[in-house]
N, C-alpha and C positions, 0 to 999 in steps of 0.2 A: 361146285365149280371152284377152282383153286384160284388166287389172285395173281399165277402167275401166267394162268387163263386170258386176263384181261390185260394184258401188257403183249403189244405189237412189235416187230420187231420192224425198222425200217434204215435204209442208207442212203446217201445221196454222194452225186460226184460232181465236181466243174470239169464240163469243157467245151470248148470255142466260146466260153463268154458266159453260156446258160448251165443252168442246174436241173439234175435227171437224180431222180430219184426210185427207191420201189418199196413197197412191204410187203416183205417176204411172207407172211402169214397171210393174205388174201388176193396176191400176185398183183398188186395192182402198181402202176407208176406214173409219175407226174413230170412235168417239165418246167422251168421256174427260171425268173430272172435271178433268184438271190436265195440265199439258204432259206431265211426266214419266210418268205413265200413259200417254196417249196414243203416247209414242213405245213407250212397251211393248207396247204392244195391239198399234202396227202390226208392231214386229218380231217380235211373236210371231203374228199373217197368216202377213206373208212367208214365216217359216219352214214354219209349217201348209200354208200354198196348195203350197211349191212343194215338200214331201216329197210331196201329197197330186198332181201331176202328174207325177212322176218316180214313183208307184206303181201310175203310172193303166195299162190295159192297153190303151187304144188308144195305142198309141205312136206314130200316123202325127199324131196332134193336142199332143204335147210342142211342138213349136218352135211352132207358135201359142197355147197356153196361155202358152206362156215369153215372147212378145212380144204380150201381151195389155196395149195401152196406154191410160191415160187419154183421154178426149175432149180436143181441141183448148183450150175453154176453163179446163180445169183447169191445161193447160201453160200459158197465157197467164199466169194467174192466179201459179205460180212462179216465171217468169222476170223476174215486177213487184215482186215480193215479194223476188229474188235481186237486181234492181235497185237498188231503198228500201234494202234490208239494207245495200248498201254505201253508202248514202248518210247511213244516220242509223237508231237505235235502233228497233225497232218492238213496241213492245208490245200485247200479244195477237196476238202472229203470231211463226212459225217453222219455223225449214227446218233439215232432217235429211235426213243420207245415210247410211241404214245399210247396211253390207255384206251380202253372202249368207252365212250361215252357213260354215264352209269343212267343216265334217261333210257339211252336204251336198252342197258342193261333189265332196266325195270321190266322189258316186254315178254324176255323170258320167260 
């Protein structure tokens, strides 16, 4: 497995007040008073989703649960937002890449 294996890709947005967020590498998203919750929320997902497929007993469906990916325009949505970012400040918007836990890495 590559180490770029273990690095998730995720974004989040303000608006009406709360924060929405998704990671794109296992479609999942959260809703959050504040950035820094939100980044908790989702890594605490990640971690839940992928003990809770690594304990699943159909084992023939782990490699499609584990490459379960956002729709097309959520990626588009990233890679605009990865673009801006290097170009200039963006407030209420945010991009996070959290790792996969390496505990559970270990289960592998």
């Amino acid at each position: 497995m590559r180490p770029s294996n273990l690095i998730l890709r995720c974004y989040g947005y303000r608006s009406n007040g709360k924060w929405y967020g998704v990671c794109l590498d296992f479609n999942l998203a959260a809703e959050a008073a504040s950035p820094e919750d939100l980044k908790n929320k989702i890594c605490d997902m990640i971690e839940s989703y992928i003990e809770t497929v690594i304990d699943t007993d159909d084992t023939d469906s782990i490699s499609d649960l584990l490459s379960r990916k956002a729709p097309v325009k959520d990626w588009i949505v990233y890679y605009l937002l990865q673009i801006a970012s290097g170009l200039k400040d963006l407030p209420g918007k945010i991009l996070f890449q959290p790792t996969i836990p390496f505990r559970l890495v270990s289960h592998f």
